[in-house]
N, C-alpha and C positions, 0 to 999 in steps of 0.2 A: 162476855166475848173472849175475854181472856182468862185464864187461868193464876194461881199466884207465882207460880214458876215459870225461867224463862223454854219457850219453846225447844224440844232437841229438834235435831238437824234432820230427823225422819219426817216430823211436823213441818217445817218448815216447809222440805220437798213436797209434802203431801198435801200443804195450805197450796205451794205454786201448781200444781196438778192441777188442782180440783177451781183454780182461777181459771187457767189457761182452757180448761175444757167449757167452762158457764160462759166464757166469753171467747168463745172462737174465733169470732169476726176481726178482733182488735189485738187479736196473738197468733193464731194459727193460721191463718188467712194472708195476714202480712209478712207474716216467714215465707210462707209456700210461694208468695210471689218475691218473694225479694232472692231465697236461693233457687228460683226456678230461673230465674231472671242472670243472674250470675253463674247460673251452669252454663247459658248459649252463650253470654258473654265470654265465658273464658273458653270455651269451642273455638266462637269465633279469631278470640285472640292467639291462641297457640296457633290456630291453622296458617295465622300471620309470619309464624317464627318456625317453621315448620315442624307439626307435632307429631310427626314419623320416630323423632327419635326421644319421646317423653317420657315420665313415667307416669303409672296412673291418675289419669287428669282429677279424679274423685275428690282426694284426701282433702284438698284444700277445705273443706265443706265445714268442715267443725272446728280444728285448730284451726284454718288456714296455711297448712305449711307449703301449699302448692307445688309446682314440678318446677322451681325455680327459670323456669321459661317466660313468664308471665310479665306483661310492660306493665312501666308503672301504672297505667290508666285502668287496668283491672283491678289493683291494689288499691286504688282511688275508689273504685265504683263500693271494693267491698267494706270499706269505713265508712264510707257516706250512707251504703243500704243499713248496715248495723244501728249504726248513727240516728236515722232514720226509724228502723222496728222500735229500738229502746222508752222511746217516750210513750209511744201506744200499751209496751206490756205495764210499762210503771204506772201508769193512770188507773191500767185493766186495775192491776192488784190494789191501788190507792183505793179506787174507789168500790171495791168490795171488800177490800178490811175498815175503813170508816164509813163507808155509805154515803160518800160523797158523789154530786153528780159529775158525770160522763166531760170531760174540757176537751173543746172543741176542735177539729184534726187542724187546722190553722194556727192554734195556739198553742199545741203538741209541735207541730215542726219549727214553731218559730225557737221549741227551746235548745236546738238542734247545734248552734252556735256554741253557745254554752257549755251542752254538754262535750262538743269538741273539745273546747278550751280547759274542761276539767280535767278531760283525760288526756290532753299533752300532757298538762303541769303532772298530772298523776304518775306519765308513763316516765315522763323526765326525773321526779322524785325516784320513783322505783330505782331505773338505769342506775342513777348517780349512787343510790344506796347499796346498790349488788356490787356496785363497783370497789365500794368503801368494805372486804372480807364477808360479800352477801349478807348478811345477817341484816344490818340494815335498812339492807333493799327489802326483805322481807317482811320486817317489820312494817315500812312505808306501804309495802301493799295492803298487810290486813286495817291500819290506821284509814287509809280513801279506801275501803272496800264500799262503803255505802254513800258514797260522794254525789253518784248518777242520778241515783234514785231522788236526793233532797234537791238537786237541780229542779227534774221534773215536779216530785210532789211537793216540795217547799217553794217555788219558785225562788231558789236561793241561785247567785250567781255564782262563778266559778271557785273563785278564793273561800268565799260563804260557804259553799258548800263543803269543799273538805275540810273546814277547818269543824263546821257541823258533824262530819263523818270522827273527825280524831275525836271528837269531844264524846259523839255516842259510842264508838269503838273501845275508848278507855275504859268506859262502865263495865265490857264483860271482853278484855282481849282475847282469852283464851279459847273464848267460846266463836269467834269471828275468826281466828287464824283455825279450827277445825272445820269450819263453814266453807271456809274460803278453798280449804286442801279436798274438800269433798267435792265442790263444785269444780274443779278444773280435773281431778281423776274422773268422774261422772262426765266431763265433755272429749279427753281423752280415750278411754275406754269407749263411747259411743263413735267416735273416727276410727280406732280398730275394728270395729264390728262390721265395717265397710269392708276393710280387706279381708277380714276369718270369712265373710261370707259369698265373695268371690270363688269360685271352684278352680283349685291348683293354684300354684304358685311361678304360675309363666308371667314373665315380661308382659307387659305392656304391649307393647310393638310385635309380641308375638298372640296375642291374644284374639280372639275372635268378636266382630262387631257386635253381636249379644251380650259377649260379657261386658265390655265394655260400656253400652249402656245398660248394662244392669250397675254397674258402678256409681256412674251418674244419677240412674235414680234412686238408688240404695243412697247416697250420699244427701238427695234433695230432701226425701224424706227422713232421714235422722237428722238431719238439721231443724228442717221444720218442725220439728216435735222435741228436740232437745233444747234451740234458743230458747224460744220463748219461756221454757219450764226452767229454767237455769234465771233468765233475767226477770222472771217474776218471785223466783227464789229469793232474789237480794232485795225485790222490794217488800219481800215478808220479814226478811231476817232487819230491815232500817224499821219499818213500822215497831218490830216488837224487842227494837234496841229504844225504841220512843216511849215504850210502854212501860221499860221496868226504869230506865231513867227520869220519866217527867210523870209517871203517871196516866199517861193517854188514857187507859181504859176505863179510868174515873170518869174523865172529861167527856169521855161517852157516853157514860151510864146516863150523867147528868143531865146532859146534852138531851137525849131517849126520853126522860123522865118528864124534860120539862116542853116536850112537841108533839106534833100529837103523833101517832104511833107510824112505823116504819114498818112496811111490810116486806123490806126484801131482805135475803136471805145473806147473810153475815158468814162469811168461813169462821169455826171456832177449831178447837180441838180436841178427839173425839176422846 
């Protein structure tokens, strides 16, 4: 299943691709509704503050940086939807890198809590260490880069889990703080590909209702196709931080050997 080296960062993307397309239903499907969902919403909500003088409603879509117009209860919907997709892409990927079965959409959102509570303490860690000459704060990111994931796939709780994440992180830091810089240039770069691909560089307010929703949908659709490939990303890069730390892919073979045979189809790398 696995190789004796650890996975590069091309493999990694190219194990979360090739998840995210075998299981549509439970990555692509849940995106598509959750930023289709959050474009009417924040429609709705600018038109509240009035969005005459905004700027393009789009960008939020992938960073989030939105047109600072936006009430807190937009800002709420979109942590809770994210909140929400994460446990469905972490399973997808769990249970097509071990072959385990499919955990029930009930018990996916019940870990929803959790994974809240992981990434306060996460985002609180980061803050307080950027704040200490950055370097810190940087550090504390790549250390909980994989925190999320063992929430959902380990059923580890909040504290459990990162302190799970620092202990696997340790084993290859180098290679999780280039993971980590890949994956937010990669979410980056696809929220400018929203504006390069807007025709001219007119204002907002001066732009015509075409382009504007071509904005919006340009924005639904790179979302939809970049979460889920990004958050299935991290749950390749925790699996195969499991693998060269404990051994996993032993515990597979073993596992394989000793049942009767598995017929379904296992990502490896090519």
């Amino acid at each position: 299943m696995y190789g004796l080296r650890p996975l590069r960062l091309g493999e990694i993307f190219d194990a979360a691709i090739k998840i995210t397309k075998a299981q549509p239903g439970r990555t692509f499907g849940p995106a598509a509704l959750l930023f289709s969902s959050l474009a009417v919403l924040q429609w709705l909500d600018l038109l509240a503050v009035d969005m005459s003088r905004t700027t393009t409603p789009s960008l939020w879509g992938l960073f989030f940086a939105g047109t600072g117009r936006e009430t807190p209860l937009f800002w709420a919907a979109v942590v809770i939807g994210l909140l929400a997709l994460k446990p469905f892409v972490y399973d997808a990927a769990h249970e097509t890198l071990i072959g385990t079965a499919p955990t029930p959409p009930r018990e996916l959102l019940g870990r929803i809590p959790t994974l809240a509570l992981s990434g306060a303490i996460y985002i609180v860690a980061v803050a307080a260490g950027l704040l200490l000459f950055i370097i810190p704060g940087l550090i504390a990111a790549a250390l909980g880069a994989v925190a999320q994931p063992a929430v959902v796939n380990e059923r580890q709780d909040a504290l459990e889990a990162l302190r799970r994440s620092v202990d696997l992180v340790k084993t290859d830091f180098a290679r999780v703080v280039g993971f980590t810089a890949t994956l937010w240039c990669f979410r980056v770069m696809a929220g400018l590909a929203v504006a390069l691909a807007l025709p001219g560089f007119l204002p907002y307010s001066l732009q015509p209702n075409s382009t504007r929703l071509m904005a919006v949908a340009l924005t639904v659709i790179i979302a939809t196709l970049v979460w889920p490939v990004t958050l299935a990303a991290r749950a390749v890069l925790f699996t195969d931080l499991r693998v060269r730390a404990e051994s996993l892919d032993v515990d597979l073979l073993i596992a394989d050997a000793t049942m009767v045979e598995d017929t379904r189809r296992r990502w490896a790398p090519s």
